[in-house]
C-alpha positions as CSV (number, residue, x, y, z in Angstrom):
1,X,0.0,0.0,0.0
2,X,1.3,3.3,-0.8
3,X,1.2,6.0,1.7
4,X,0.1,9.5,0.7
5,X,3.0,12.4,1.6
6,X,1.4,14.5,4.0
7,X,3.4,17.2,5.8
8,X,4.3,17.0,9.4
9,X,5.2,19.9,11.7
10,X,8.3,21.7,12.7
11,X,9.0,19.1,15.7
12,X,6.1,16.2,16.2
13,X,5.0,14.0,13.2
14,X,1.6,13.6,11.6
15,X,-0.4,11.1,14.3
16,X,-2.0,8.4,12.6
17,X,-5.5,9.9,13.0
18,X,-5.1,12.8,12.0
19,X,-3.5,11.9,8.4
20,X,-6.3,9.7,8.1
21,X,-9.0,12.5,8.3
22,X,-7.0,14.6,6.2
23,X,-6.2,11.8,3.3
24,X,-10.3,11.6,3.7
25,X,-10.8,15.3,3.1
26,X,-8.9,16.7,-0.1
27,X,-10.2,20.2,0.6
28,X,-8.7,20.1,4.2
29,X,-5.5,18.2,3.3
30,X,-4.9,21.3,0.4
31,X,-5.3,23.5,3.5
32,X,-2.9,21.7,5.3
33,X,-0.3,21.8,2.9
34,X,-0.9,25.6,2.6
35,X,0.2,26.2,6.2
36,X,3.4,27.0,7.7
37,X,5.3,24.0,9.6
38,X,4.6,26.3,12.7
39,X,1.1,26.1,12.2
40,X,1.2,22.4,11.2
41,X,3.1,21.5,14.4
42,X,0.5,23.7,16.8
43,X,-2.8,22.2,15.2
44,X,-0.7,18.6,15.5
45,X,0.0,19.9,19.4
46,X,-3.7,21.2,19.8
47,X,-4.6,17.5,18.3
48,X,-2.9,15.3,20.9
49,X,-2.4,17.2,23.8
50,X,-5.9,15.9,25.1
51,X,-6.5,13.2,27.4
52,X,-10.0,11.5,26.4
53,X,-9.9,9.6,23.2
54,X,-13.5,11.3,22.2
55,X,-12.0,14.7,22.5
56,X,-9.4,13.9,20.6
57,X,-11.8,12.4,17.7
58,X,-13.4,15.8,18.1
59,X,-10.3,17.7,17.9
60,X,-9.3,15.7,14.7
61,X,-12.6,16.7,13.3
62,X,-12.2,20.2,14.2
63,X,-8.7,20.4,12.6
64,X,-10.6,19.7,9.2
65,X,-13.1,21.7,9.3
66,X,-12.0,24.9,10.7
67,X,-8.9,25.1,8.4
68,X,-11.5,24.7,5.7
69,X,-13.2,27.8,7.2
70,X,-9.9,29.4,7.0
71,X,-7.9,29.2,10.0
72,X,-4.7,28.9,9.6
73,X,-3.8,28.2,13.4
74,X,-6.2,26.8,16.2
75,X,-7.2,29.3,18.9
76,X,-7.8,28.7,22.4
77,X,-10.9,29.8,23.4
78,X,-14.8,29.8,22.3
79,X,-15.0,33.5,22.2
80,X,-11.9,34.1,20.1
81,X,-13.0,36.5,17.1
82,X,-11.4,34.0,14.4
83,X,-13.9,31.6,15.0
């Protein structure tokens, strides 16, 4: 099986999950690949740095959809203007 080049971050790799849901979603993978390694590395950090396994799911989710919307980094906090 041939695996699909996906770009990782400045320091952590792509997690398995999250390359997943981005070889599932060409619109969010051509996102991806528009971002800086910075930004790569802080939405990979935003990605695992939870503890449950559902948030996670929902943070992989997330990562899809909102660089679709256009973010470029992930923010924070609910009230946070780029959302």
């Amino acid at each position: 099986m041939l695996k699909k080049r996906i770009s990782d971050g400045v320091v952590h790799k792509l997690p398995a999950d999250l390359r997943k849901a981005l070889i599932a979603d060409p619109a969010a993978r051509a996102k991806w690949e528009d971002i800086t390694p910075l930004a790569r590395n802080e939405w990979i950090c935003w990605t695992t740095s939870v503890k449950k396994a559902e948030t996670r799911k929902q943070h992989v989710e997330r990562v899809c959809s909102e660089l679709k919307e256009g973010m470029r980094r992930p923010c924070c906090w609910a009230g946070c203007p780029h959302r």
